[in-house]
PANU-643637 format. One record per atom (N, C-alpha, C, O, CB): residue in three letters; x, y, z. Coordinates in steps of 0.001 Angstrom, whole numbers, plus 500000, padded with zeros to 6 digits. Each point is the difference from the previous one (the first is absolute). Glycine has a CB too. Example, Ala and Ser with C-alpha at 12.3 -4.5 7.8 and 13.67 -1.06 7.14 Angstrom:
ALA513190494310507800 ALA499110501190500000 ALA500900501200500000 ALA501036499981500665 ALA497072498846500581 SER501542502223498034 SER500820501190500060 SER499230501090500730 SER500509501108500169 SER500675498264497686 
This chain:
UNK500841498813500000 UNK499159501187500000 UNK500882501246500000 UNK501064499996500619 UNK497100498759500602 UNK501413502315498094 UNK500810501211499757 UNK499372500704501396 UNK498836500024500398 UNK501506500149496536 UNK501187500531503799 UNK499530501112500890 UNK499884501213499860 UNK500873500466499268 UNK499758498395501710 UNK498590501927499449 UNK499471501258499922 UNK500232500813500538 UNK499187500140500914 UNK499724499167498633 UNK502383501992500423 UNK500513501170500876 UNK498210500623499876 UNK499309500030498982 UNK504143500553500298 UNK496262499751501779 UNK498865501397499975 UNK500143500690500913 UNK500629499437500897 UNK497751499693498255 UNK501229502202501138 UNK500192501183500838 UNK498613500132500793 UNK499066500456499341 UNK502699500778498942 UNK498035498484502811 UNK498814499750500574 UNK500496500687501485 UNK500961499731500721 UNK498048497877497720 UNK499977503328501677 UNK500204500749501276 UNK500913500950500294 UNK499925500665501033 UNK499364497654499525 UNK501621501821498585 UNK501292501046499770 UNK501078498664500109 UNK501167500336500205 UNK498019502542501158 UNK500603495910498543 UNK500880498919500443 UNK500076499175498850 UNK498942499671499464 UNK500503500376502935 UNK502469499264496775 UNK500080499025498980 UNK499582498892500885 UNK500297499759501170 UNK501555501187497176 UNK497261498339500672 UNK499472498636500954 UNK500359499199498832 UNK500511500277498915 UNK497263500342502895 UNK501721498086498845 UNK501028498939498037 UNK498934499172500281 UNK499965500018501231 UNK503382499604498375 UNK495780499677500017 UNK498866498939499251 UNK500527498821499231 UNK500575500259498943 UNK498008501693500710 UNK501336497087500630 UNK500666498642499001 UNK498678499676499612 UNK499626499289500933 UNK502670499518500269 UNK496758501278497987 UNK498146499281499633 UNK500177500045498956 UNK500959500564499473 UNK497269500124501902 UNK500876498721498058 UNK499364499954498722 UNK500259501289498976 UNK500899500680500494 UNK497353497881500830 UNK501306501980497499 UNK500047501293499799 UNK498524500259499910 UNK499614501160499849 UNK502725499000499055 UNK496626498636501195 UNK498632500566500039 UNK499552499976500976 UNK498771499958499953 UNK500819499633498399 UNK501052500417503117 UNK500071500335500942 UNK499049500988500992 UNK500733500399500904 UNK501123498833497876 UNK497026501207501348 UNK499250501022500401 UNK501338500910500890 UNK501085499527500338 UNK496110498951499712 UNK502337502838500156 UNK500612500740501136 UNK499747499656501190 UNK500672499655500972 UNK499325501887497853 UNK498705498635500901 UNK499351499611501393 UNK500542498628500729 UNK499738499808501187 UNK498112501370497839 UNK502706498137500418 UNK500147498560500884 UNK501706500128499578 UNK500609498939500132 UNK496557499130499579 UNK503401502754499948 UNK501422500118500341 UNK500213501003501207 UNK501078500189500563 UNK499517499292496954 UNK498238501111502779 UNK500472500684501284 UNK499620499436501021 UNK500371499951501173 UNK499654501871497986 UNK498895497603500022 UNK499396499292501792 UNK500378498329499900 UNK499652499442501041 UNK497638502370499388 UNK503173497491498838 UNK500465498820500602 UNK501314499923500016 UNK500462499260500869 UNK497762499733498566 UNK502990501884499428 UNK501007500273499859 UNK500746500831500645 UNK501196499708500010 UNK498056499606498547 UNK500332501950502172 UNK500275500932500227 UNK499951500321501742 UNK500640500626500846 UNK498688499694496521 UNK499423498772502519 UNK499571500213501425 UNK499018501700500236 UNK499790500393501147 UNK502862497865499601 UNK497024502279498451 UNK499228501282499912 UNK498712499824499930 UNK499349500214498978 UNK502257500751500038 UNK497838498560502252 UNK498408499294499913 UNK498770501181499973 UNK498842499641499782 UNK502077498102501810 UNK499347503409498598 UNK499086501250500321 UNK499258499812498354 UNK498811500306499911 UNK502977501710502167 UNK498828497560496855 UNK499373500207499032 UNK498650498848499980 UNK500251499208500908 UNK502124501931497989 UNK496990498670500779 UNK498904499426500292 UNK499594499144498667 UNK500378500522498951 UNK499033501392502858 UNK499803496720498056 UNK499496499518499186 UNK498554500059499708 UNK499231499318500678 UNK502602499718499732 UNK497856501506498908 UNK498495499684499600 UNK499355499592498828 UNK499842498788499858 UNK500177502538501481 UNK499686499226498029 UNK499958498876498832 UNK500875499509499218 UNK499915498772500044 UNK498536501962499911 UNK502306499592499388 UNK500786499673499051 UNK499715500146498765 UNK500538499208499226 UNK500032499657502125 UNK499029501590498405 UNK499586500733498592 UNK499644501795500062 UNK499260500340499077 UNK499554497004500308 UNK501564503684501461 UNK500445501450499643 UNK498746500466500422 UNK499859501215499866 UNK501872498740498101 UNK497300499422502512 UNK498601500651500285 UNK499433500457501226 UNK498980500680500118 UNK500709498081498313 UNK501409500605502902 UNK499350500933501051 UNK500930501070500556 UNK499537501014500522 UNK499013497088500128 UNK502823501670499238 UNK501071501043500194 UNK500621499701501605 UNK500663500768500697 UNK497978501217497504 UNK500890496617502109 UNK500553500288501638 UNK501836500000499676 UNK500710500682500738 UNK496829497625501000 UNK503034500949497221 UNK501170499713499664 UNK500914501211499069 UNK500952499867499230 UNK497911497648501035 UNK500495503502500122 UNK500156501640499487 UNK501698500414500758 UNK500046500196501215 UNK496578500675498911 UNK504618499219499054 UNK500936500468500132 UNK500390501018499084 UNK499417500078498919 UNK500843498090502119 UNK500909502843499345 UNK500177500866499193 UNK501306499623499144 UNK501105499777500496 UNK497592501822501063 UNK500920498358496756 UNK501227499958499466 UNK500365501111498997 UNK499436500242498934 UNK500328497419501505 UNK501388503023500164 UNK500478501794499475 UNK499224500375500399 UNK499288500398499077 UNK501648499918499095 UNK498312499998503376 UNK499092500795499901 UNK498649499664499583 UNK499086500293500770 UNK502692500820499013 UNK498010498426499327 UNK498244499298499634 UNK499667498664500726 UNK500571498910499978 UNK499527501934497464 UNK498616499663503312 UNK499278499159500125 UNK499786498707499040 UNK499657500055498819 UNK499698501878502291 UNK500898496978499586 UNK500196498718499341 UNK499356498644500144 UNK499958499744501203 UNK501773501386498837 UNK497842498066499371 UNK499642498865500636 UNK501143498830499796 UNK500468499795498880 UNK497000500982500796 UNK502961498449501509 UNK501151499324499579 UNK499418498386499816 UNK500762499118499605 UNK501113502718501750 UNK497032497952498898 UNK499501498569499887 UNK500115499193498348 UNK499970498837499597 UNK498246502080502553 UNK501934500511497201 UNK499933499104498306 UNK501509501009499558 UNK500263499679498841 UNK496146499766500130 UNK504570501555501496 UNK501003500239500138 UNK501199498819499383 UNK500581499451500936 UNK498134502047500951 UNK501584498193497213 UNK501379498894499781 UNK500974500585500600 UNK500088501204499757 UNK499507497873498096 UNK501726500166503363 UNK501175500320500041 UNK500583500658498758 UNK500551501091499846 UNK499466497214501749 UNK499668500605497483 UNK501019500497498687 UNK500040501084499580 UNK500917500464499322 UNK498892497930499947 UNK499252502134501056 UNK499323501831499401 UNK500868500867500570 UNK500435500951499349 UNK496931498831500701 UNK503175499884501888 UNK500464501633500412 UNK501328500092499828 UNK500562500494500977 UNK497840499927500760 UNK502278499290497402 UNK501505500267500107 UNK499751501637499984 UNK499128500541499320 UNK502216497091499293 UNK499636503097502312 UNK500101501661500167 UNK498884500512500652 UNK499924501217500165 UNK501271499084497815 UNK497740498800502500 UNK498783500455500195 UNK499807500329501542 UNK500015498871500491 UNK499219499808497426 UNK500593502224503135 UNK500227500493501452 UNK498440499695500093 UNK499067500489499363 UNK503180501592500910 UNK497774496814500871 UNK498936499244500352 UNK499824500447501372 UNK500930499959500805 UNK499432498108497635 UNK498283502430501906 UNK500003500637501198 UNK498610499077500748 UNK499029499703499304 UNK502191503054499710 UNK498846496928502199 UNK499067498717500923 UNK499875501137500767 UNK500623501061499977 UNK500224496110500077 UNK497819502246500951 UNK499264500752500841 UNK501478499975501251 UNK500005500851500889 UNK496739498354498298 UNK504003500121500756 UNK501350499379501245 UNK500559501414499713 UNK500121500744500973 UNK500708496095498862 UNK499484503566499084 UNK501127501108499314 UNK499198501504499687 UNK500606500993499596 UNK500870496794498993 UNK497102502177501670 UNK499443500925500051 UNK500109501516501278 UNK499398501073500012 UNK499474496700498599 UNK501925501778502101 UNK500239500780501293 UNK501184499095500934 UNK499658498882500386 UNK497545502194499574 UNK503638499234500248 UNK500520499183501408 UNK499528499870500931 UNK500147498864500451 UNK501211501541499178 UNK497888500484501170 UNK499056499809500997 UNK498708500263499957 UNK499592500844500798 UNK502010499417500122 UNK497533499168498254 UNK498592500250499583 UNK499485501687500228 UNK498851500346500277 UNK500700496884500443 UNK501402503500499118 UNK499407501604500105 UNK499972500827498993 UNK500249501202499910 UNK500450498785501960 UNK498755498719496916 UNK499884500708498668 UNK498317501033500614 UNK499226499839500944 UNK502245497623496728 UNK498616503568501170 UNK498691500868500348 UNK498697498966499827 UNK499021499906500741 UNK502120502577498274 UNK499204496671499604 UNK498434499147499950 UNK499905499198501277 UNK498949500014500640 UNK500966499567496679 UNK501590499416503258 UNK499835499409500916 UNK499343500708501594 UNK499346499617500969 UNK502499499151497390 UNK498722502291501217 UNK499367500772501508 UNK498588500189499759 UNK499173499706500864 UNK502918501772499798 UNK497573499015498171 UNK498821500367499847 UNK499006498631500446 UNK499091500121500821 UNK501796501802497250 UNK499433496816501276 UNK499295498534500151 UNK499665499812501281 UNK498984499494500476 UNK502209499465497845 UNK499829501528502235 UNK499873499836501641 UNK498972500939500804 UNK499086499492500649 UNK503401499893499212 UNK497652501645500087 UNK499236501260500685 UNK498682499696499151 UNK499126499984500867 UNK502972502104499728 UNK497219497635498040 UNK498862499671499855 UNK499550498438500522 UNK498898499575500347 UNK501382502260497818 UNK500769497636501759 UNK499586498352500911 UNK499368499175498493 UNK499011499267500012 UNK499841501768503235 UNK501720499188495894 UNK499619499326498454 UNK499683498231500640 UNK498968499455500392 UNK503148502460497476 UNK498966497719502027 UNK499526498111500264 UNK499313499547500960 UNK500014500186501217 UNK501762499281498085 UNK497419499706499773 UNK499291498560501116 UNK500760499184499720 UNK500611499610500995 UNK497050500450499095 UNK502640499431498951 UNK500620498474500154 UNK501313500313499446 UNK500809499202500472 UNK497055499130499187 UNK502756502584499450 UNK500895500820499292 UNK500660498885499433 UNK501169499748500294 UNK499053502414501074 UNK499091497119497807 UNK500988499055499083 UNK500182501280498561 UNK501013500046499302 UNK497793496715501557 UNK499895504239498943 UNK501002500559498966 UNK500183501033500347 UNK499791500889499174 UNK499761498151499161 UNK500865501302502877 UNK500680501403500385 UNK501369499920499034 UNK500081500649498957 UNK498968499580503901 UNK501569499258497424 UNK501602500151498742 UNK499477500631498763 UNK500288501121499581 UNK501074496454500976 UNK497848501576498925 UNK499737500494498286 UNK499096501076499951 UNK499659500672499028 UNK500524497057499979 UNK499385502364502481 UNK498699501515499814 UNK501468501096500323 UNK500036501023499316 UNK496559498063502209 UNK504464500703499404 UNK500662501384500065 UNK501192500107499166 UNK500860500878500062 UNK498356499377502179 UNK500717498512496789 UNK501403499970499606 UNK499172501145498373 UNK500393501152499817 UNK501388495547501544 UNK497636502952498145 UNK498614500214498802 UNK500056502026500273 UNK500441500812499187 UNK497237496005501357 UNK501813503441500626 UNK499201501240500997 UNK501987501249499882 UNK500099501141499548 UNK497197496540503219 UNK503922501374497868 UNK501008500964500027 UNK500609499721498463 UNK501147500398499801 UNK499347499667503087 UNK498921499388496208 UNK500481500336498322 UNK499113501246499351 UNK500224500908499200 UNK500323496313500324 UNK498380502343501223 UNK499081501740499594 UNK500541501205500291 UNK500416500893499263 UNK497648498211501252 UNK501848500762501110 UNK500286501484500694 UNK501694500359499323 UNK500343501181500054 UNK497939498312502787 UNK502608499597496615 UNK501466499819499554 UNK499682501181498667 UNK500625501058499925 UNK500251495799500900 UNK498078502743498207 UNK499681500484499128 UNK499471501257499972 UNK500529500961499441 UNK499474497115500192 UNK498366501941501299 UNK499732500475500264 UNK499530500465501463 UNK499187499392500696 UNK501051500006497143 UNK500479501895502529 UNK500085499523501647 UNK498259501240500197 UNK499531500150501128 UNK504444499349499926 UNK495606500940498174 UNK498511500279500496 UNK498862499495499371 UNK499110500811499744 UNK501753501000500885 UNK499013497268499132 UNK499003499163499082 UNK498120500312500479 UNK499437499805501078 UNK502960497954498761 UNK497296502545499422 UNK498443500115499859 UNK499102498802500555 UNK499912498838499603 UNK500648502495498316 UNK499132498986502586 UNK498646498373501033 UNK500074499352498387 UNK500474498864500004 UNK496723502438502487 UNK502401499240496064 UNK499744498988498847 UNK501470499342500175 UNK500345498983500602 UNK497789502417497508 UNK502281499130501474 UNK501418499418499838 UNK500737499123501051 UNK500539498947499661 UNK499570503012499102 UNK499901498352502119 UNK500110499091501368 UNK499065498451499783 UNK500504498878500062 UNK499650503724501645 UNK498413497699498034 UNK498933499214499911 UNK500808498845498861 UNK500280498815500187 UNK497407503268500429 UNK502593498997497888 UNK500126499204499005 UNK501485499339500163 UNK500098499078499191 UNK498144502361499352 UNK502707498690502076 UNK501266499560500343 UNK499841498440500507 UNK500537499029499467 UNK500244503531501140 UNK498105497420500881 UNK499929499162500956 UNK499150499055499680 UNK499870498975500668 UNK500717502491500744 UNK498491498904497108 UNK499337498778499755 UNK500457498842499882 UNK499487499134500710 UNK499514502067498560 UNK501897498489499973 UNK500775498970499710 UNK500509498867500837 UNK500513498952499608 UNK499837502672499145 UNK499329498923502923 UNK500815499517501193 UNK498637499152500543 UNK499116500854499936 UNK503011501385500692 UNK497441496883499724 UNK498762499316500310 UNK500585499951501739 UNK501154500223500366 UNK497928498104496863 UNK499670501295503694 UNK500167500541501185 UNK498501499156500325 UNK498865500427499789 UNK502853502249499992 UNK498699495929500827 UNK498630498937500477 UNK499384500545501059 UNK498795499803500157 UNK502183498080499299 UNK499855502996501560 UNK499007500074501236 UNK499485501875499182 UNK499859500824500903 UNK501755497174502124 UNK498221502408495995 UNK499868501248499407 UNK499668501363501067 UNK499062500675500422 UNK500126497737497461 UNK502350501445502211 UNK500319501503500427 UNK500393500983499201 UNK500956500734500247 UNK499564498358501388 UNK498820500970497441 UNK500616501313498878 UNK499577501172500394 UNK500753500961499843 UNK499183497844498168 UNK498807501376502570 UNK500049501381501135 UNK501041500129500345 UNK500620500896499430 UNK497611499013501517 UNK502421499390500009 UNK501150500166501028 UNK501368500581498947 UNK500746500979500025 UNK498250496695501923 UNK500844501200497216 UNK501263500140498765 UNK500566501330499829 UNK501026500552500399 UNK497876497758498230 UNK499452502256500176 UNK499862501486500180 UNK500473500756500327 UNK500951500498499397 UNK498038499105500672 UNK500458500909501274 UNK500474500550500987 UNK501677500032500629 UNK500691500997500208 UNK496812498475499911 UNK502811499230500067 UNK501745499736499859 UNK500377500764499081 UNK500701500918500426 UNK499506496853500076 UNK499632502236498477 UNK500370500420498922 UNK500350501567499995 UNK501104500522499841 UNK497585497522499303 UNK500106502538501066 UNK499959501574499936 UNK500736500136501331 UNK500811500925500017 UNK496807499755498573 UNK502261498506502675 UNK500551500791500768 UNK501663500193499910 UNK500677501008500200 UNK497202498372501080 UNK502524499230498332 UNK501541499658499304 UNK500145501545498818 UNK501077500576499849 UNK498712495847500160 UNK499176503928499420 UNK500472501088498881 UNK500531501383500275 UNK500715500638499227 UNK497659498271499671 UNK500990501688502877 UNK500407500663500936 UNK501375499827500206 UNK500594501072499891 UNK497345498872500895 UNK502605499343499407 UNK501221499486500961 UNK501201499632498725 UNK501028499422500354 UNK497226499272502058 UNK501610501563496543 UNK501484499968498858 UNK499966501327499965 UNK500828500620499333 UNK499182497265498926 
């Protein structure tokens, strides 16, 4: 199997897998970077939402083979001590019940505010659709959201 230099977290990490390899299961069975989350596997609910260059990403259908040069950013590498603004914000609105997709709701939420750090309730709205949320806290989401838009 060919190994894989990638830049993940500000860190060279090396991968020996497959090259059709998902991301998602090179960080989390390879890597040991479990914050990223599985959910479907096919790009449709976003809990497995990492940032690559900056864009919001889904890494579940992601090939290793794809990121050569590519700065792969996990909810782990999103803050050193969870005091990113969205993370603070998640907290002070109390977003999760069960938070299996808190990762892909704040990893998704700080590629917006990155972009755009005052986003419009539409735009916020139309950003976060993509992110599915079983116990549906997208009120809460919301709200995280704008209040995180305060605080960059």
């Amino acid at each position: 199997m060919p190994k894989y230099q990638l830049k993940i977290n500000g860190k060279n990490l090396e991968a020996d897998v497959a090259a059709d390899t998902p991301l998602l299961w090179v960080l989390r069975d390879h890597l040991g970077l479990v914050g990223t989350k599985y959910g479907c596997g096919i790009a449709q609910c976003g809990a497995c939402t990492v940032h690559m260059n900056g864009v919001a990403t889904r890494s579940c259908i992601l090939p290793v083979s794809g990121l050569e040069n590519a700065e792969i950013t996990t909810i782990e590498g999103l803050s050193e001590n969870g005091d990113h603004p969205v993370q603070q914000a998640w907290e002070e609105v109390d977003v999760a019940q069960c938070g299996y997709c808190q990762a892909g709701q704040i990893m998704t939420a700080a590629s917006l505010l990155k972009k755009n750090p005052k986003p419009s309730e539409a735009e916020i709205v139309r950003t976060m659709n993509g992110n599915i949320c079983r116990c549906g806290a997208y009120h809460r989401i919301r709200e995280a959201v704008k209040l995180a838009s305060t605080k960059i």
